[in-house]
C-alpha positions as CSV (number, residue, x, y, z in Angstrom):
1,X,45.8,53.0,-130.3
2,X,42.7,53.7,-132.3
3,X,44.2,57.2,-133.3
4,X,46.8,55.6,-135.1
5,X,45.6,54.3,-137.8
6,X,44.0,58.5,-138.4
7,X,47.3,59.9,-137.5
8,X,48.8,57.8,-140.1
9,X,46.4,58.9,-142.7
10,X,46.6,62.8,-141.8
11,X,50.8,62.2,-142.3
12,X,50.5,60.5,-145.5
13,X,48.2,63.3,-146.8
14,X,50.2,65.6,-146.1
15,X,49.7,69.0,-146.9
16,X,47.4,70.9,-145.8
17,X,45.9,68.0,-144.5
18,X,49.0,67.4,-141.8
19,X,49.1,71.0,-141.5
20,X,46.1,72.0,-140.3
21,X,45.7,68.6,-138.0
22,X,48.8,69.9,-136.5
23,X,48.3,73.3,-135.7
24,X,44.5,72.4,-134.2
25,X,46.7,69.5,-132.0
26,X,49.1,72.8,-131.2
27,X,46.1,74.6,-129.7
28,X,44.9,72.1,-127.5
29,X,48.7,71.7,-126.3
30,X,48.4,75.4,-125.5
31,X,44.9,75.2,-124.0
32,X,46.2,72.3,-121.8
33,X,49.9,74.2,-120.8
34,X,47.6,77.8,-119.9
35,X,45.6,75.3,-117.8
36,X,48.4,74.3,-116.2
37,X,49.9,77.1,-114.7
38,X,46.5,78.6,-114.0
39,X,45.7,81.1,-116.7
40,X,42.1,79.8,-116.8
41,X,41.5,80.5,-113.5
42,X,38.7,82.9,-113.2
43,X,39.7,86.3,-111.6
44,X,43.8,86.2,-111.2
45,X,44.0,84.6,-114.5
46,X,42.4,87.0,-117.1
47,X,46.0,89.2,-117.7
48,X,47.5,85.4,-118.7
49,X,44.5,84.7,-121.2
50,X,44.4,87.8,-122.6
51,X,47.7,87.8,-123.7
52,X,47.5,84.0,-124.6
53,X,44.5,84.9,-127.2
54,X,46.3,87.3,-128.8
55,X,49.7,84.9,-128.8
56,X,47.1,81.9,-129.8
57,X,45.7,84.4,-133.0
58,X,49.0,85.7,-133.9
59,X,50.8,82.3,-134.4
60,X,47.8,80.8,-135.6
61,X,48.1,83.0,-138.8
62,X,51.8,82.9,-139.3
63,X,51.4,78.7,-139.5
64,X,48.6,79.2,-142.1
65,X,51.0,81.8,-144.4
66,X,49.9,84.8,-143.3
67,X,52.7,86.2,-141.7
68,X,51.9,90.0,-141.8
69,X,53.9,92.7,-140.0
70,X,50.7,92.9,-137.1
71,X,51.1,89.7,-136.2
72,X,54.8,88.9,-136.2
73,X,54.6,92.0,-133.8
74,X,51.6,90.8,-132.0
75,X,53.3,87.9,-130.9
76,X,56.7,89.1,-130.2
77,X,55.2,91.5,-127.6
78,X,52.4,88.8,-126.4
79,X,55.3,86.6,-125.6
80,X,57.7,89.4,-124.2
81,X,55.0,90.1,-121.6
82,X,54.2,86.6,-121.1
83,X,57.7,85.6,-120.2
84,X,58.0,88.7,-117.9
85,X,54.8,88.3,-116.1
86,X,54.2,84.3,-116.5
87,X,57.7,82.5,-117.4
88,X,55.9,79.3,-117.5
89,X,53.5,80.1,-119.4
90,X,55.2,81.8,-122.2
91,X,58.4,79.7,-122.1
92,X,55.8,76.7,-122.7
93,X,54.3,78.4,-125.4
94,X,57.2,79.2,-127.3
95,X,58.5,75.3,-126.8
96,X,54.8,74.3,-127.9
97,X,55.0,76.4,-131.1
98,X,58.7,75.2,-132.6
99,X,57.7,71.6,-132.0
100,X,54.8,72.3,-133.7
101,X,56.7,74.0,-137.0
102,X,59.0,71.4,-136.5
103,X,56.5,68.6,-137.2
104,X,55.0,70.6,-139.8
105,X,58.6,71.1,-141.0
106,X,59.2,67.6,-141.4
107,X,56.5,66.4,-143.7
108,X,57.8,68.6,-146.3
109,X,60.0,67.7,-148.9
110,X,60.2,64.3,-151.2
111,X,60.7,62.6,-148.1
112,X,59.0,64.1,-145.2
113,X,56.5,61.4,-145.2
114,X,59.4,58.6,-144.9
115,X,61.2,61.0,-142.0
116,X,57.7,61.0,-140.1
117,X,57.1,57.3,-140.6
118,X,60.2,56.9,-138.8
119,X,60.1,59.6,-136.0
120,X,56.5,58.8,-134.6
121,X,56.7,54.6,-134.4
122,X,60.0,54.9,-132.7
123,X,58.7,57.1,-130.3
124,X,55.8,55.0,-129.7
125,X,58.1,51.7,-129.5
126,X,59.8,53.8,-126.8
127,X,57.2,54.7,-124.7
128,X,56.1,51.1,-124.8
129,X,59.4,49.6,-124.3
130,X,60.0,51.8,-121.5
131,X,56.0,51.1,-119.7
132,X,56.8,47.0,-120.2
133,X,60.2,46.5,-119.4
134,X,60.0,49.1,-116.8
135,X,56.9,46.8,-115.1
136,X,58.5,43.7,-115.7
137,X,61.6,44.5,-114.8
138,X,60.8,47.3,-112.3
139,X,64.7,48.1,-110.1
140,X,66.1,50.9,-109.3
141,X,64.3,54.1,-109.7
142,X,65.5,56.7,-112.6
143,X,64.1,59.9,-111.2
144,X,62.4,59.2,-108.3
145,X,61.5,62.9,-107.0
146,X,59.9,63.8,-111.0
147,X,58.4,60.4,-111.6
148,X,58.6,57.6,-108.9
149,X,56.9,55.4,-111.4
150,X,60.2,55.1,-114.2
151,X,62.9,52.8,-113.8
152,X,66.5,52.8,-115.2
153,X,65.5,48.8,-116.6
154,X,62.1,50.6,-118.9
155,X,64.5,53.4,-119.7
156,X,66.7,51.4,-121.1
157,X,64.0,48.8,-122.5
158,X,62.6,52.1,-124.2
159,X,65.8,52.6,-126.3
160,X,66.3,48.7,-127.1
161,X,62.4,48.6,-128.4
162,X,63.1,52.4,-130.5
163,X,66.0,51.1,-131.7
164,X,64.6,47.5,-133.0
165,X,62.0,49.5,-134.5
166,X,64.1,52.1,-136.1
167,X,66.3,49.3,-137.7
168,X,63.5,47.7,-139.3
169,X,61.9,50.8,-141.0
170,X,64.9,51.8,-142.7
171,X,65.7,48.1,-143.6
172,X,62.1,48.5,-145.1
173,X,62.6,51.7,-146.6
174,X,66.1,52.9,-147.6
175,X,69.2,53.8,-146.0
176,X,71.8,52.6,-143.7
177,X,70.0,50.7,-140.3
178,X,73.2,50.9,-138.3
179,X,72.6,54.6,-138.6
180,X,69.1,54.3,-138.1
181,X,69.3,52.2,-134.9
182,X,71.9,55.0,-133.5
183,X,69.2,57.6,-134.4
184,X,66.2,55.9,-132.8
185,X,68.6,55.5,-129.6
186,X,69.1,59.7,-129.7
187,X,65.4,60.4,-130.6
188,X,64.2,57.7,-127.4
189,X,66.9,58.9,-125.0
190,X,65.5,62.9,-125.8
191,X,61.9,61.5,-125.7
192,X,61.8,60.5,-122.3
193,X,63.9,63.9,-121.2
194,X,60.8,65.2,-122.6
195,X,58.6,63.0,-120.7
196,X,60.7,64.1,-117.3
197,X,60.1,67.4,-118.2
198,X,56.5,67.6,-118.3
199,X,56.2,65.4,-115.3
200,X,58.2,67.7,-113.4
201,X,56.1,70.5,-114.8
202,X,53.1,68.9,-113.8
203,X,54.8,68.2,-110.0
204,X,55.6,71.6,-109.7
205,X,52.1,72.4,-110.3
206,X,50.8,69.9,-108.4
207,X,48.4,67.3,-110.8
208,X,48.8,64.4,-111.8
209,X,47.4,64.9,-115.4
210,X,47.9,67.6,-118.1
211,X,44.0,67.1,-118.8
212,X,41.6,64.4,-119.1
213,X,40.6,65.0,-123.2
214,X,42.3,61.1,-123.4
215,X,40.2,58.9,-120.5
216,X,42.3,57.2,-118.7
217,X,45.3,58.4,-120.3
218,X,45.5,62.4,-119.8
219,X,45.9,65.0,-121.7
220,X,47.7,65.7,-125.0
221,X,50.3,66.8,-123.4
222,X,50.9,63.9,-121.0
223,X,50.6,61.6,-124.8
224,X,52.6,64.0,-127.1
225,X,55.4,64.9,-124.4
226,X,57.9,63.1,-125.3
227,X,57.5,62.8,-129.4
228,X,57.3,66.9,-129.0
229,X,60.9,66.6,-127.6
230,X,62.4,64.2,-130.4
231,X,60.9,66.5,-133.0
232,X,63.5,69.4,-132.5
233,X,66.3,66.6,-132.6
234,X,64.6,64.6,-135.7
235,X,64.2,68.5,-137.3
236,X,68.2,69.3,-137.1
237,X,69.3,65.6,-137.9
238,X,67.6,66.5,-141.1
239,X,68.6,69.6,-142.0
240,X,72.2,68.0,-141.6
241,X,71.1,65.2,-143.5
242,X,70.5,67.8,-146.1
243,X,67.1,68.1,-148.7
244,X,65.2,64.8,-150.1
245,X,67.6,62.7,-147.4
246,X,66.2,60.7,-144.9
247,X,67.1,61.6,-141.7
248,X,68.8,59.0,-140.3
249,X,71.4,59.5,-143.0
């Protein structure tokens, strides 16, 4: 909870600011998803990181602008291999890397810092929702072979609490809330496919955590899973919405 407040900050900054805090937060992702499926295991895993550093320096200077012909090529044939050699790895990487333009995406324009105010505290109301109801509530089990811990009673508390909090921010800011409460129930329903996904991942890999950078939370990647999923959906709802519209319009 303490990051909040910063996260908040870096958002309303903007710029390179949001940019930059971004793209670092991308490379731990990346760091934590190679870790995953075992690239920084000494001996078999030196082919994986190879490729990965020159995937990691390539994309690294196409988000800072400087998209020249070596690198757009670089990582084109870093993640060609990848996929081919280490599916998980470079299909992670690639779903890291749009989420990551996407939330650099957002925060442009004359409202990007409105669009962002309302993606990331809807996803947050979710994810609490979903924990509180869910242990309240507890019942019957909503994927019990990915995560024996989720209920269909915090699922469905996760979208009530998005959708009270999606409501009130654009009654606070502009725009219709109807809309916005239908939007926050799309962007919590995706969220926590996202959070299924990465628990599966991690099953399939067999840990618990994605890391330990957060004590007694996980990784980035077991914190960010699910807002990385809304963020496509939040990115096409406003292109539709169309430039300097919010995009729950």
């Amino acid at each position: 909870m303490l990051l909040v407040p910063i996260v908040v900050l870096m958002m309303w900054l903007g710029g390179i600011v949001w940019s930059v805090t971004v793209a670092v937060t991308g490379i731990g992702l990346m760091i934590e998803w190679a870790a995953l499926c075992g690239v920084m295991a000494p001996r078999r895993g030196w082919p994986g990181g190879v490729l990965l550093v020159v995937f990691a320096l390539a994309w690294g200077s196409i988000m800072f602008g400087i998209a020249t012909p070596p690198a757009v090529l670089a990582i084109y044939v870093a993640l060609t291999v990848l996929i081919l050699v280490r599916p998980w790895l470079g299909l992670g990487l690639i779903y890291i890397g749009f989420a990551v333009w996407a939330m650099i995406w957002l925060r442009q324009g004359e409202d990007g810092y409105a669009n962002l105010l309302f993606l990331f505290p809807v996803v947050w109301a979710s994810d609490v929702g979903a924990y509180v109801i869910g242990r309240v509530l507890g019942g019957r089990k909503l994927a019990p072979l990915i995560s024996p811990g989720k209920t269909w009673s915090g699922a469905f508390g996760g979208v009530v609490a998005a959708c009270l909090t999606g409501g009130a921010i654009a009654g606070g800011l502009a725009g219709d809330p109807s809309r916005a409460v239908v939007v926050a129930a799309l962007l919590s329903v995706v969220s926590q496919i996202g959070d299924l996904g990465e628990s599966w991942a991690k099953r399939h890999f067999g840990v618990k955590d994605s890391g330990n950078l957060i004590p007694g939370h996980g990784g980035l990647l077991d914190r960010l899973d699910g807002l990385m999923a809304a963020s496509f959906v939040a990115a096409g709802l406003a292109v539709f919405a169309g430039p300097g519209q919010f995009l729950w319009r």
